[in-house]
C-alpha positions as CSV (number, residue, x, y, z in Angstrom):
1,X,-17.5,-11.4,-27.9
2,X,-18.7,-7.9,-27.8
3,X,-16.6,-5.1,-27.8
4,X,-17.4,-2.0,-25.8
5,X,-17.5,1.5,-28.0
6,X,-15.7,3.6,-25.4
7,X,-15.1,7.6,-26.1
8,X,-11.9,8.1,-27.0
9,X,-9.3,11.0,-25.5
10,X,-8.2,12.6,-29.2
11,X,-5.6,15.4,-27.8
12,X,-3.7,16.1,-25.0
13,X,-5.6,17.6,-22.3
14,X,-9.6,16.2,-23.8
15,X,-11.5,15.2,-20.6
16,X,-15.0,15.2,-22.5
17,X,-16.6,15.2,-25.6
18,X,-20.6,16.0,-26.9
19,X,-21.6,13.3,-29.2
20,X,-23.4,15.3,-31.8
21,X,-24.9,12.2,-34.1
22,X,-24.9,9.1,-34.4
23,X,-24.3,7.7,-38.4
24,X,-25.3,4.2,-37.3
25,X,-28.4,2.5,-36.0
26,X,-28.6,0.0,-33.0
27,X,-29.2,-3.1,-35.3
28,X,-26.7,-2.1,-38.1
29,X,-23.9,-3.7,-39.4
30,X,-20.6,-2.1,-38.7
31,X,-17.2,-2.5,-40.4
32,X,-13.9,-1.3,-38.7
33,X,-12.4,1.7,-39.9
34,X,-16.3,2.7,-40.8
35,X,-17.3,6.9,-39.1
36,X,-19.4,5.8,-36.7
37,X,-20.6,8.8,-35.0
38,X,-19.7,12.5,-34.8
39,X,-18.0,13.9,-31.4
40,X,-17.9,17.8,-30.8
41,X,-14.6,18.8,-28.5
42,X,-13.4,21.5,-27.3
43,X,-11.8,22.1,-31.0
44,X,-13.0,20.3,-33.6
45,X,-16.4,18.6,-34.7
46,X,-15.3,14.8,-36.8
47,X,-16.6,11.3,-37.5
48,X,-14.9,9.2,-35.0
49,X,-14.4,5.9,-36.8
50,X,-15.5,2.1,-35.2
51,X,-12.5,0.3,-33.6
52,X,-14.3,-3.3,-34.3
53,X,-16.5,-4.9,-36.9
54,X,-19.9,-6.2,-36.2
55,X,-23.4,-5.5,-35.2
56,X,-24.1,-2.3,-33.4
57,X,-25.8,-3.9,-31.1
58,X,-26.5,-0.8,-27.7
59,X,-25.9,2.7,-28.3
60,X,-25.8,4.0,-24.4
61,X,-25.5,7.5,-25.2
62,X,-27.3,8.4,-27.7
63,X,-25.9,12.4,-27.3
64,X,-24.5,15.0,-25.3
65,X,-21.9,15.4,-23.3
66,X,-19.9,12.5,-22.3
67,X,-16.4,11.9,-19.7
68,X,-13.5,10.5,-21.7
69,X,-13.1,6.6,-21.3
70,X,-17.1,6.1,-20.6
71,X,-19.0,3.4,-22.6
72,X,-21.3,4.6,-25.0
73,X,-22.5,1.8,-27.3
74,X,-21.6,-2.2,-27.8
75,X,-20.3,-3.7,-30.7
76,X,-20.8,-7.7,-31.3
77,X,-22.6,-10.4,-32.8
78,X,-26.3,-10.4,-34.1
79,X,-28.2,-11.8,-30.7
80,X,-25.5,-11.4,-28.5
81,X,-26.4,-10.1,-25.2
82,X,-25.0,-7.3,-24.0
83,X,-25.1,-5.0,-20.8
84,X,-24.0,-1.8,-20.6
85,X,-21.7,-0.4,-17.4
86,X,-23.4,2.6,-16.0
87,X,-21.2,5.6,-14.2
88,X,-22.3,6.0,-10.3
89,X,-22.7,9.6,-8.4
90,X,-18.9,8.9,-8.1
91,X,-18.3,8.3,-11.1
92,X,-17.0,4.6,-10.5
93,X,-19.2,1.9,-13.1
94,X,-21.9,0.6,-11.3
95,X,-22.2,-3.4,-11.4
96,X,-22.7,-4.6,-14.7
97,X,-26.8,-5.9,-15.6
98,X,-27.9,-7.0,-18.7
99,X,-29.7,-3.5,-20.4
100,X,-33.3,-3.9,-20.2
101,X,-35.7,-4.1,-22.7
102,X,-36.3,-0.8,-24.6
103,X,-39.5,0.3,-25.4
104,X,-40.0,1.8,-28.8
105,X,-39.6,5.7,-28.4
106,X,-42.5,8.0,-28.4
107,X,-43.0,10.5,-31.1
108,X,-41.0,13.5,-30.2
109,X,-42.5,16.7,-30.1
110,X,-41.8,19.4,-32.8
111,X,-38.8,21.4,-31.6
112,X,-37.6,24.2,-33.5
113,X,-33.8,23.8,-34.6
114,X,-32.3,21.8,-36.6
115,X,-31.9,18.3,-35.0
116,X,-34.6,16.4,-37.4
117,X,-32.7,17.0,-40.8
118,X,-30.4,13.6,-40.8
119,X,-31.8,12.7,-44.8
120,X,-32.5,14.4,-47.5
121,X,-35.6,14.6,-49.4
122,X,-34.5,11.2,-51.8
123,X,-34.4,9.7,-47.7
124,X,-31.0,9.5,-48.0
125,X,-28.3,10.8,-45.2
126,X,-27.6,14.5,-46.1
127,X,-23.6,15.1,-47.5
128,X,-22.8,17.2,-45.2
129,X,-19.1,18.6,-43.2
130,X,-19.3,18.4,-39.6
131,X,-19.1,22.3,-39.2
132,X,-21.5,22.8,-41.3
133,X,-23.9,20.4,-39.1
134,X,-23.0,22.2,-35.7
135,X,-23.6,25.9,-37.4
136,X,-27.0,24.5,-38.6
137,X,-28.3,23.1,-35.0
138,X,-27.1,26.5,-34.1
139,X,-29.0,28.4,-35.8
140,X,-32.0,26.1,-36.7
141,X,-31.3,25.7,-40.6
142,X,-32.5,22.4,-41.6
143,X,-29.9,21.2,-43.6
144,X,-32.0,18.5,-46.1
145,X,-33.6,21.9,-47.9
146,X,-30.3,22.7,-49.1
147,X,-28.0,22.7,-51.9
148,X,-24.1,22.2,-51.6
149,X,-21.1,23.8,-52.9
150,X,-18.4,21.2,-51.6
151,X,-17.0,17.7,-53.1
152,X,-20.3,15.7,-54.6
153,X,-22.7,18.4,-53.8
154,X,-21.5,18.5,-50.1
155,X,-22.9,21.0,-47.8
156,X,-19.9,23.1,-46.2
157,X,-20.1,25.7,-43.8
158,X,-20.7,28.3,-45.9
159,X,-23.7,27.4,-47.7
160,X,-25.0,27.3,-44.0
161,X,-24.0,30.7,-42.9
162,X,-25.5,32.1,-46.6
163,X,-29.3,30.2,-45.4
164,X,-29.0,31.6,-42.1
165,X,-28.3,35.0,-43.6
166,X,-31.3,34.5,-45.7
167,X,-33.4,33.3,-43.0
168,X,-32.6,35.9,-40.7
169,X,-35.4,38.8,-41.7
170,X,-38.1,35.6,-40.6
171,X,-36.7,34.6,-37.5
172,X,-35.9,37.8,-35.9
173,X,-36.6,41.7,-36.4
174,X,-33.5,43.4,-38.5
175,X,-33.0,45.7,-35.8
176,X,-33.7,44.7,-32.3
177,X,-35.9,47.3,-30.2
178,X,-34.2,50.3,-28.4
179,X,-32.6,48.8,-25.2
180,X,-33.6,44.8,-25.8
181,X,-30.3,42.9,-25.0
182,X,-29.6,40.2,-27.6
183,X,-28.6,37.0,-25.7
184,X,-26.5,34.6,-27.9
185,X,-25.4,31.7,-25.9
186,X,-21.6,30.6,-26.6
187,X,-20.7,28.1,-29.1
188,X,-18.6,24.8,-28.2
189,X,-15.7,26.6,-30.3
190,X,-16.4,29.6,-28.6
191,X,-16.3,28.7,-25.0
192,X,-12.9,26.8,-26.1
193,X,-11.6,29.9,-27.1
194,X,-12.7,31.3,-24.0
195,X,-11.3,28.8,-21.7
196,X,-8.1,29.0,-23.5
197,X,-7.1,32.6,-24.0
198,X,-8.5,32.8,-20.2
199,X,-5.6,30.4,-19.3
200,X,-3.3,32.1,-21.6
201,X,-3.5,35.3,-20.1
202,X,-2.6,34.0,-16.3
203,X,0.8,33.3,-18.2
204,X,3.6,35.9,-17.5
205,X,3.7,37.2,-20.8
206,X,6.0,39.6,-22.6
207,X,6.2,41.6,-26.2
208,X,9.4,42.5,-28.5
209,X,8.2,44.4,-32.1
210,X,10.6,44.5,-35.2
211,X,9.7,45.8,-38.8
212,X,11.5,43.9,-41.4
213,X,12.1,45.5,-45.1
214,X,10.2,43.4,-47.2
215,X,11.8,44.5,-50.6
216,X,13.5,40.7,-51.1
217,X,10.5,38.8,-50.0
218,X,8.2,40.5,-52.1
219,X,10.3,39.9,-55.1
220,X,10.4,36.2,-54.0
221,X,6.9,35.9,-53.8
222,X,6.5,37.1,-57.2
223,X,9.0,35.2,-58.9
224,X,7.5,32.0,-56.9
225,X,3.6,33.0,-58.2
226,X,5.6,32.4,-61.4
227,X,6.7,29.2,-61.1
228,X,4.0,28.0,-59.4
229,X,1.4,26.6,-62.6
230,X,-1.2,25.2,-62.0
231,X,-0.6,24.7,-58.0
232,X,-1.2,26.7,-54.5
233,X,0.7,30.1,-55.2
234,X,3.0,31.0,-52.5
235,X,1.8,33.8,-50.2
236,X,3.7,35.9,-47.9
237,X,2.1,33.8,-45.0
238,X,4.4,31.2,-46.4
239,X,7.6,32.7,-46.7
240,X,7.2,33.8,-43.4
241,X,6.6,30.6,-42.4
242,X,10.1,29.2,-43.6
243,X,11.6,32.2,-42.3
244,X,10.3,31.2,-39.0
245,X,11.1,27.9,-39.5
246,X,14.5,28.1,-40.2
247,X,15.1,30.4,-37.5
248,X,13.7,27.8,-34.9
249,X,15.5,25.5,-36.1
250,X,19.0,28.0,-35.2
251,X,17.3,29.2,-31.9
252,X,16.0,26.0,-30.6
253,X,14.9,27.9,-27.3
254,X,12.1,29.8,-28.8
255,X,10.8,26.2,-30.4
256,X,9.5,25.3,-26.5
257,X,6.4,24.6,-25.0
258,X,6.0,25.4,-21.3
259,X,5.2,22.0,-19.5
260,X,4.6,23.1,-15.5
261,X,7.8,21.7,-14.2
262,X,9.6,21.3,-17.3
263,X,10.6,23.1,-20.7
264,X,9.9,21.0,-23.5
265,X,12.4,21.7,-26.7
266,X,10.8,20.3,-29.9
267,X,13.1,19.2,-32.7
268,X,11.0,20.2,-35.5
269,X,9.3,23.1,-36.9
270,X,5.4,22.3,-36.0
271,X,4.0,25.8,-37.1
272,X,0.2,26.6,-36.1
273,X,-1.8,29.2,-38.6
274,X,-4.5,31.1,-37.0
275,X,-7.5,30.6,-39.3
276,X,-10.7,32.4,-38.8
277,X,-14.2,30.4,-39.2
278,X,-17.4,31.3,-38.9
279,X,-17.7,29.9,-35.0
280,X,-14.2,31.5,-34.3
281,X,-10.7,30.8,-34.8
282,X,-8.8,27.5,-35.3
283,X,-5.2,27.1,-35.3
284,X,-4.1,24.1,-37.8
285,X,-0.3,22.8,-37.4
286,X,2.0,22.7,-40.9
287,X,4.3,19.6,-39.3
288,X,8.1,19.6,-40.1
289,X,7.8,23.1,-41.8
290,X,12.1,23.1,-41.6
291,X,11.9,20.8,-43.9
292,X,9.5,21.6,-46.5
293,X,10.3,24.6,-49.3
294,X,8.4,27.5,-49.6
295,X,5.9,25.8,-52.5
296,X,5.3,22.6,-50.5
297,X,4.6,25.2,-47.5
298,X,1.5,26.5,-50.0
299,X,0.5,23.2,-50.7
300,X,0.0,22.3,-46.7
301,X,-0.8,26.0,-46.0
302,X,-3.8,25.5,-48.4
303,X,-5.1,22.0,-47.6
304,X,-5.5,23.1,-43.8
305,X,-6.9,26.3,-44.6
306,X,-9.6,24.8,-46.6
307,X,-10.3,21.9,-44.3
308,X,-10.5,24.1,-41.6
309,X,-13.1,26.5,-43.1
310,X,-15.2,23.3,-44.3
311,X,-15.2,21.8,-41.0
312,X,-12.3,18.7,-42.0
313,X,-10.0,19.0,-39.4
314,X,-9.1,16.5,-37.0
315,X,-7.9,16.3,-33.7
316,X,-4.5,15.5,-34.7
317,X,-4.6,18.8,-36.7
318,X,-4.7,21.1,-34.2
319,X,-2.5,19.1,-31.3
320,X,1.3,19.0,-30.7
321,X,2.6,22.4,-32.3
322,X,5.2,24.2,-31.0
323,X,5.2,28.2,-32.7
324,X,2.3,29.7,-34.3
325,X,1.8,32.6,-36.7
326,X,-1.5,35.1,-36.4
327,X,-1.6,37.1,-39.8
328,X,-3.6,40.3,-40.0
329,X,-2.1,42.1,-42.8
330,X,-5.0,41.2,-45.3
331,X,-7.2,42.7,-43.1
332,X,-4.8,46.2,-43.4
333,X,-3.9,45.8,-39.6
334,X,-0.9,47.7,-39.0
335,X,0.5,46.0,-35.8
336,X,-1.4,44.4,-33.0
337,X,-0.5,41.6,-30.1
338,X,-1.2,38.3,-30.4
339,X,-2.4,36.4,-26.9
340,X,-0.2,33.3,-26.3
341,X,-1.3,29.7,-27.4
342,X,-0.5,27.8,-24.4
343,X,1.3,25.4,-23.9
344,X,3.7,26.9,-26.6
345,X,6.0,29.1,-25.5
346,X,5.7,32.1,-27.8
347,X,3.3,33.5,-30.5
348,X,4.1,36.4,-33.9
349,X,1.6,38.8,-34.4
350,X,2.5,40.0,-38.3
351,X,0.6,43.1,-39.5
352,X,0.6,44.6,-43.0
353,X,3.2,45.4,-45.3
354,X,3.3,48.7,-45.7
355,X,4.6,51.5,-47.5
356,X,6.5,53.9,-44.9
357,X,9.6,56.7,-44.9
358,X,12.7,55.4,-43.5
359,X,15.9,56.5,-43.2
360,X,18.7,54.8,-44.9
361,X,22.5,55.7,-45.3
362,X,21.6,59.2,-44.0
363,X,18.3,59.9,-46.5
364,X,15.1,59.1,-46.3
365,X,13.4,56.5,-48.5
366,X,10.1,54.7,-49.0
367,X,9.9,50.9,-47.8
368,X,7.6,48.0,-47.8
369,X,7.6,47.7,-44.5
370,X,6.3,44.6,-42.1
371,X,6.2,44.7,-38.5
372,X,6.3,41.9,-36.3
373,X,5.3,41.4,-33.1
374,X,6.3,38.4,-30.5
375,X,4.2,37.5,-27.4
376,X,6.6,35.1,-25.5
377,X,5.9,33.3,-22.2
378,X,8.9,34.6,-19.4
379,X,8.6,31.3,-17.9
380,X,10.2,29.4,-20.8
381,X,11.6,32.6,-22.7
382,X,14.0,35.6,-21.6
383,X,13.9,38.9,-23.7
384,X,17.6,38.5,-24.7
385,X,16.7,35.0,-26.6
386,X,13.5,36.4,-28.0
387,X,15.0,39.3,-29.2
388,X,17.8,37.0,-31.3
389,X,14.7,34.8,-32.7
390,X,12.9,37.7,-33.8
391,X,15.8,39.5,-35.6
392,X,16.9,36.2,-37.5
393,X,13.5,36.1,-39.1
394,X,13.9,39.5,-39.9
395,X,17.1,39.1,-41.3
396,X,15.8,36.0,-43.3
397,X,12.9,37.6,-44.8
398,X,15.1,40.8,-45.5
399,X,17.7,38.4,-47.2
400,X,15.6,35.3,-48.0
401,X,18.7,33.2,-49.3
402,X,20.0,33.0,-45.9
403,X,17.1,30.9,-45.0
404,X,17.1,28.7,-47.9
């Protein structure tokens, strides 16, 4: 009997996804568990994989984008016939007919962009992430006359953004003329960050800063770059990630997300990194972080780092966190304010760690100094229960023993 492909919702909140490419023909034989096609949503681009085995017999969409729950191809048996429920103005299915009989497609006319380069020049599909993909429709890089860095030779995002820095002098003057506005529509990840901070900023938000000495945790990192071999050394990003941790774990108020009519209080550590990409910024969850040391922190801290910047990352990656960092002390930022990630409850801005005069036990001394700053959400969070978060984790990272 055949089984109806429908999109699937992949996080909380999803209402619609683009269906970028299909990786299966009408006609093909299709196991379950096999990537059927790729879906862009509003955060991540991945192969969505078949939920039945059999012959893909109707794709109904063949891209674009599509309502959550609608039908967009049929799975069954080799002759089977199918039909195909089609949405009405409303947006009710219209009475199911059998699909009628298609006429093989014209030849398409030459488009510039991207969309042609499925194989390479062997004929076979291009290795390619699903970043990498959307940044080369983007910007009209056609990805068969590539080489790639990744895994087998696959092309990541990078060896994109390096052609279409290469290709830039041919497709456009280096410098546009004197009073010519550049228009540069907005990316899928883009107008998610738009819609997002846009919501987060309605929020009535709040700010508490801190500078922790940073004397211990610097001797901890290097003593744990040490012992580390072969494996992810520990950064800074992940000792403050334990520190955070842990202290969520003693202030279970801060480790909230805001749900409309409810607080929700998590009990587990889901930590989000903001991680930049070349679209925009992504915000990958470390799950159970409480419970993890400080070297198995680098080991996650790394594998979602790298699959976000090559374009891996799934929907279950980025959904269901409940605290997240923003680090911009490699970039020598000093101090800045983070904007909430709703629905969580609060957000730490950490800048650099710097080298400043302080005074201690009546003299003034130099310091490797870090400040912090929280965003929190007054809905879910009061400044008195902020403020005692924020100075455990400075206590922790100034005395990192109290948090192991």
């Amino acid at each position: 009997m055949a089984s109806e492909v429908k999109l699937p919702r992949l996080g909380q909140g999803m209402e619609a996804g683009t269906i970028v490419k299909w990786l299966k023909s009408e006609g093909d034989r299709v196991e379950k568990g096999e990537p059927l096609y790729e879906l862009d949503t509003d955060k991540v681009t991945q192969e969505v994989e078949a939920e039945a085995s059999g012959v893909l017999l109707k794709i109904a969409v063949q891209e674009g984008e599509v309502p959550v729950g609608r039908t967009i191809a049929v799975i069954g048996e080799e002759g089977e016939e199918v039909s195909v429920p089609e949405p009405s103005e409303n947006g009710a299915k219209a009475e199911e007919r059998p699909a009628p009989r298609e006429e093989p497609p014209a030849e398409p006319e030459a488009e510039p962009g991207p969309a042609a380069p499925a194989t390479g020049r062997d004929g076979g599909r291009v290795k390619a992430s699903p970043l990498a993909r959307r940044i080369a429709r983007e910007r009209g890089i056609d990805l068969a006359a590539l080489s790639g860095t990744g895994p087998e030779g696959r092309i990541v995002a990078e060896d994109v953004e390096r052609a279409a820095a290469g290709a830039a002098p041919a497709a456009a003057p280096a410098l546009a003329p004197a009073g010519e506005v550049v228009r540069e529509p907005l990316s899928s990840v883009r107008r998610t960050i738009a819609r997002r901070l846009t919501e987060a900023w309605q929020a009535p938000a709040f700010q508490i800063s801190m500078s922790a000495d940073m004397t211990r945790s610097r001797e901890l990192h290097s003593r744990l770059a040490e012992l580390a071999g072969d494996g992810p050394k520990p950064t800074i990003t992940d000792i403050l990630t334990k520190a955070c941790a842990a202290a969520l774990v003693r202030h279970p108020a801060v480790n909230a997300r805001f749900a409309g009519d409810a607080i929700e209080r998590h009990p587990t550590a889901d930590i989000g990194l903001a991680v930049a990409i070349p679209d925009g910024l992504v915000v990958p969850i470390i799950r159970g972080c409480e419970r993890r040391t400080i070297a198995e922190l680098a080991v996650a801290r790394k594998d979602v780092v790298d699959r976000a910047r090559s374009g891996a990352l799934k929907q279950e990656d980025l959904d269901g966190g409940t605290f997240t960092i923003s680090n911009l002390g490699m970039y020598g930022v000093e101090q800045f304010i983070a904007v909430l990630n709703p629905p969580q409850a609060s957000i730490l801005a950490v800048g650099a760690v710097e080298e400043r005069a302080a005074a201690r036990d009546g003299e003034v001394v130099v310091l490797p100094l870090m400040t912090m700053t929280l965003t929190c959400d007054h809905r879910a969070l009061d400044g008195a229960t902020a403020s005692d978060f924020l100075r455990t984790v400075k206590s922790f990272l100034e005395e990192p023993g109290l948090m192991l």
